[in-house]
PyMOL commands that place a pseudoatom at each C-alpha (Angstrom):
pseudoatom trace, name=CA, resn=UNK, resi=1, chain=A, elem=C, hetatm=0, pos=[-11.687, 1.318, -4.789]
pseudoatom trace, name=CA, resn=UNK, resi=2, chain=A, elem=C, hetatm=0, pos=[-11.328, 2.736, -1.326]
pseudoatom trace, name=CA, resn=UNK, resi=3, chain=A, elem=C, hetatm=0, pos=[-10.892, 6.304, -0.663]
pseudoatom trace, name=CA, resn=UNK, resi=4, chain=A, elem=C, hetatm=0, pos=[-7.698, 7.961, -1.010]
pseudoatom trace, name=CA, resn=UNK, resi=5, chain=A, elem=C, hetatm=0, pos=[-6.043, 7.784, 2.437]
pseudoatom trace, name=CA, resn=UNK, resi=6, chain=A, elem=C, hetatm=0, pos=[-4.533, 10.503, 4.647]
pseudoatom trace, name=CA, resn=UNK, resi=7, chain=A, elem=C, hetatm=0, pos=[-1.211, 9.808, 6.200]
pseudoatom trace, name=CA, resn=UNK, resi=8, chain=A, elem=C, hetatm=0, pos=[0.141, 11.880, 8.738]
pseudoatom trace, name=CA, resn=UNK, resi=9, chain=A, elem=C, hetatm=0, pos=[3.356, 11.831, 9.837]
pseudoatom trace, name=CA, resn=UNK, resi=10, chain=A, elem=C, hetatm=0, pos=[4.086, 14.521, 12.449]
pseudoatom trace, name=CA, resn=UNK, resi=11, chain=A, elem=C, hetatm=0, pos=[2.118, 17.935, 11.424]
pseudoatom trace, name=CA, resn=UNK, resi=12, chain=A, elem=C, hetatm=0, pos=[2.391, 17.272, 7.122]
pseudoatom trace, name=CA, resn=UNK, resi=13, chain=A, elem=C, hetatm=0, pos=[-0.795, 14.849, 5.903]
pseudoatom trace, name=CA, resn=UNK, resi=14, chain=A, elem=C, hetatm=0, pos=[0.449, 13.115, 2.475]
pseudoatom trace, name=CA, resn=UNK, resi=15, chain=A, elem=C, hetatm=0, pos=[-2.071, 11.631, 0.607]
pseudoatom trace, name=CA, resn=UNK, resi=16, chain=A, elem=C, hetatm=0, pos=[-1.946, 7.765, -1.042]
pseudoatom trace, name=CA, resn=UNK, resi=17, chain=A, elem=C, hetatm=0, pos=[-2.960, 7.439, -4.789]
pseudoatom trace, name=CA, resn=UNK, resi=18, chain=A, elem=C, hetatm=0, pos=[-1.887, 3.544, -4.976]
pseudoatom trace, name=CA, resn=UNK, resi=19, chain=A, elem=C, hetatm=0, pos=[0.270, 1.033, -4.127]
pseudoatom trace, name=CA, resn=UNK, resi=20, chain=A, elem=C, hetatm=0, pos=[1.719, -0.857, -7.401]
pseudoatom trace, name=CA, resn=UNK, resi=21, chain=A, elem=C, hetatm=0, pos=[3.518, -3.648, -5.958]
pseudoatom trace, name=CA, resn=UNK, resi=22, chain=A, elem=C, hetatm=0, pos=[4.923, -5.636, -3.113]
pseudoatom trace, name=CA, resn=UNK, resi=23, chain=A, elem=C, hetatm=0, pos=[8.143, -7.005, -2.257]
pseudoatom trace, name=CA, resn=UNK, resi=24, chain=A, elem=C, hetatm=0, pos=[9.568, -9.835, 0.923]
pseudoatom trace, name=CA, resn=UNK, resi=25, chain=A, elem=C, hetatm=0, pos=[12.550, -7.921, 2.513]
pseudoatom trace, name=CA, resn=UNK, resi=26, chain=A, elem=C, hetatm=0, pos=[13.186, -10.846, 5.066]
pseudoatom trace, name=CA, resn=UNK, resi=27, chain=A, elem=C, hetatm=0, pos=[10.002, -11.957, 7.072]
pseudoatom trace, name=CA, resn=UNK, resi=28, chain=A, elem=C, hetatm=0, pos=[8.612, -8.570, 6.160]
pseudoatom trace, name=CA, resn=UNK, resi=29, chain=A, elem=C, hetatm=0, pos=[6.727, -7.235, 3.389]
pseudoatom trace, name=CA, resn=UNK, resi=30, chain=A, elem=C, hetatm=0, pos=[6.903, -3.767, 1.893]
pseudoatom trace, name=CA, resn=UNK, resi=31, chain=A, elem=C, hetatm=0, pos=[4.478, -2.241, -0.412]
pseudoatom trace, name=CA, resn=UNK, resi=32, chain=A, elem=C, hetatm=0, pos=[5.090, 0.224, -3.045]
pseudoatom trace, name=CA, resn=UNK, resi=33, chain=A, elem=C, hetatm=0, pos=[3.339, 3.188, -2.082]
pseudoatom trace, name=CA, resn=UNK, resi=34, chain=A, elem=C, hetatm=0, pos=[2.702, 6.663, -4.820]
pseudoatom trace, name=CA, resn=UNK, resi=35, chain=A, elem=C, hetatm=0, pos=[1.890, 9.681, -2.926]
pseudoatom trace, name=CA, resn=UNK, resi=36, chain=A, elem=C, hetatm=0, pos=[-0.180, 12.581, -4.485]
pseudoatom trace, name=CA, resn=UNK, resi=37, chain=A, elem=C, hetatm=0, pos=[2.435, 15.350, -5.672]
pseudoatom trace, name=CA, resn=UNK, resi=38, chain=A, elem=C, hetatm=0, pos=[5.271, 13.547, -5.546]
pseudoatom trace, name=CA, resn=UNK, resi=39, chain=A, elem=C, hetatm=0, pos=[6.878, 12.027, -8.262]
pseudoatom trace, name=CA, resn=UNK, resi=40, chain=A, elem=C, hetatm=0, pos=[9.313, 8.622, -6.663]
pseudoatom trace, name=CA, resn=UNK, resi=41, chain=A, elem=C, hetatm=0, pos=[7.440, 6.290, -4.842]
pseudoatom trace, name=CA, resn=UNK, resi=42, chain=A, elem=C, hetatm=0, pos=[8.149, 5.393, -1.292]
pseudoatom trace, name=CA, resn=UNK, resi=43, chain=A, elem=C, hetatm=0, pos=[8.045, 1.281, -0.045]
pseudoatom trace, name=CA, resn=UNK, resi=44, chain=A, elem=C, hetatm=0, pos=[6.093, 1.258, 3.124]
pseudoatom trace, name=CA, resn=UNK, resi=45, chain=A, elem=C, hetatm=0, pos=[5.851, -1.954, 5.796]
pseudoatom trace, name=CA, resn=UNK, resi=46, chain=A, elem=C, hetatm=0, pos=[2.925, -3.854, 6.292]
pseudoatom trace, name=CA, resn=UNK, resi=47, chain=A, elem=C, hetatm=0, pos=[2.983, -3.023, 9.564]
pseudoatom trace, name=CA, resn=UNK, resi=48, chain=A, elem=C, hetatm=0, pos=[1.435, 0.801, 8.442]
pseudoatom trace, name=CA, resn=UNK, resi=49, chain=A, elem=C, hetatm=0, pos=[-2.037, 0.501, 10.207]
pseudoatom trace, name=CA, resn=UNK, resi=50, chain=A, elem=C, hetatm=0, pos=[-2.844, 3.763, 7.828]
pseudoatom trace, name=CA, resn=UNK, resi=51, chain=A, elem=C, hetatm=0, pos=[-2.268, 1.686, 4.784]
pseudoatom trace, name=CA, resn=UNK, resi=52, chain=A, elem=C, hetatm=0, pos=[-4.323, -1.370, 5.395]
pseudoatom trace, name=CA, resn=UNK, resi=53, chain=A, elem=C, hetatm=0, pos=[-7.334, -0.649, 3.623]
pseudoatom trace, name=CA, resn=UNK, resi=54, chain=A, elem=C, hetatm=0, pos=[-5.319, 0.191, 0.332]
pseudoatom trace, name=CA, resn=UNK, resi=55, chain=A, elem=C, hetatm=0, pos=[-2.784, -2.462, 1.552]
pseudoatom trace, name=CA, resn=UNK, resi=56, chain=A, elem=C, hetatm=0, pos=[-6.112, -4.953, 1.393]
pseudoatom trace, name=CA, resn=UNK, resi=57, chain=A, elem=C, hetatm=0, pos=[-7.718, -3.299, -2.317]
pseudoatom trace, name=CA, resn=UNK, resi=58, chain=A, elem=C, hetatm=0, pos=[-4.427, -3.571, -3.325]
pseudoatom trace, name=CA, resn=UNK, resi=59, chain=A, elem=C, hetatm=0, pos=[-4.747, -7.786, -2.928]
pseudoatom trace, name=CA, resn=UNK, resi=60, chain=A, elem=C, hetatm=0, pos=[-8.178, -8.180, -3.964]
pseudoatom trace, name=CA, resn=UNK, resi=61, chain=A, elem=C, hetatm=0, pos=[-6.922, -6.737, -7.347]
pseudoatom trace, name=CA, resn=UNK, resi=62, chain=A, elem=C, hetatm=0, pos=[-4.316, -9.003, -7.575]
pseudoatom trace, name=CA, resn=UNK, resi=63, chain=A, elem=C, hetatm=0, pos=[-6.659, -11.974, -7.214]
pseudoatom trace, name=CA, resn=UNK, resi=64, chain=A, elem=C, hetatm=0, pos=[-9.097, -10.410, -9.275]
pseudoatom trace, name=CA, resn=UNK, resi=65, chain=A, elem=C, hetatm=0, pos=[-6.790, -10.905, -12.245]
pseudoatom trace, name=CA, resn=UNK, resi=66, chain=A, elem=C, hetatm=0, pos=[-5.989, -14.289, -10.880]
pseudoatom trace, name=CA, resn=UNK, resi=67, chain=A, elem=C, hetatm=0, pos=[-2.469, -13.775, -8.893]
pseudoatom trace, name=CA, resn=UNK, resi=68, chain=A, elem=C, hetatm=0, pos=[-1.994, -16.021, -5.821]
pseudoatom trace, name=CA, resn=UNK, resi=69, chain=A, elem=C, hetatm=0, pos=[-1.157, -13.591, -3.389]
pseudoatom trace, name=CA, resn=UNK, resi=70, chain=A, elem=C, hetatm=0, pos=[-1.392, -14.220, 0.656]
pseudoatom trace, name=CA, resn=UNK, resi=71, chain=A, elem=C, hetatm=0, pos=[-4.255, -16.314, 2.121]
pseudoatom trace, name=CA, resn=UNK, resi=72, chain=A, elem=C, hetatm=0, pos=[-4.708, -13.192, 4.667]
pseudoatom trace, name=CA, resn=UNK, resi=73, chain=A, elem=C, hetatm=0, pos=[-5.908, -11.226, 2.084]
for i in range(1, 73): cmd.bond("trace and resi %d" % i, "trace and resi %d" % (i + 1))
show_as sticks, trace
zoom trace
């Protein structure tokens, strides 16, 4: 599992403790993101260059347990 990643947005730094699922808003995807001290999780875009290596851990679990999930991944 990759490190916990940093996201800053402005001057606060929130930290990512998983993402737990994806969703297809349109031609987009959004991921389910949990942030360390917070309780509600936030859906982030794909787009989120921050996010890509738990965006990416977050697929190869998926196909570990044998999900079909995008060929990208």
């Amino acid at each position: 599992m990759p490190k916990k990643i940093l996201y800053s947005l402005e001057t606060q730094k929130y930290t990512v403790e998983k993402i737990s699922a994806h969703r297809q808003v349109g031609p987009k995807v959004q991921y389910l993101v949990h942030w360390r001290g917070y309780e509600e999780p936030t859906w982030e875009p794909d787009h989120n260059q921050t996010l890509k290596p738990m965006i990416e851990e977050y697929h190869k679990s998926l196909n570990d347990k044998g999900f079909k999930v995008h060929p990208a991944y």
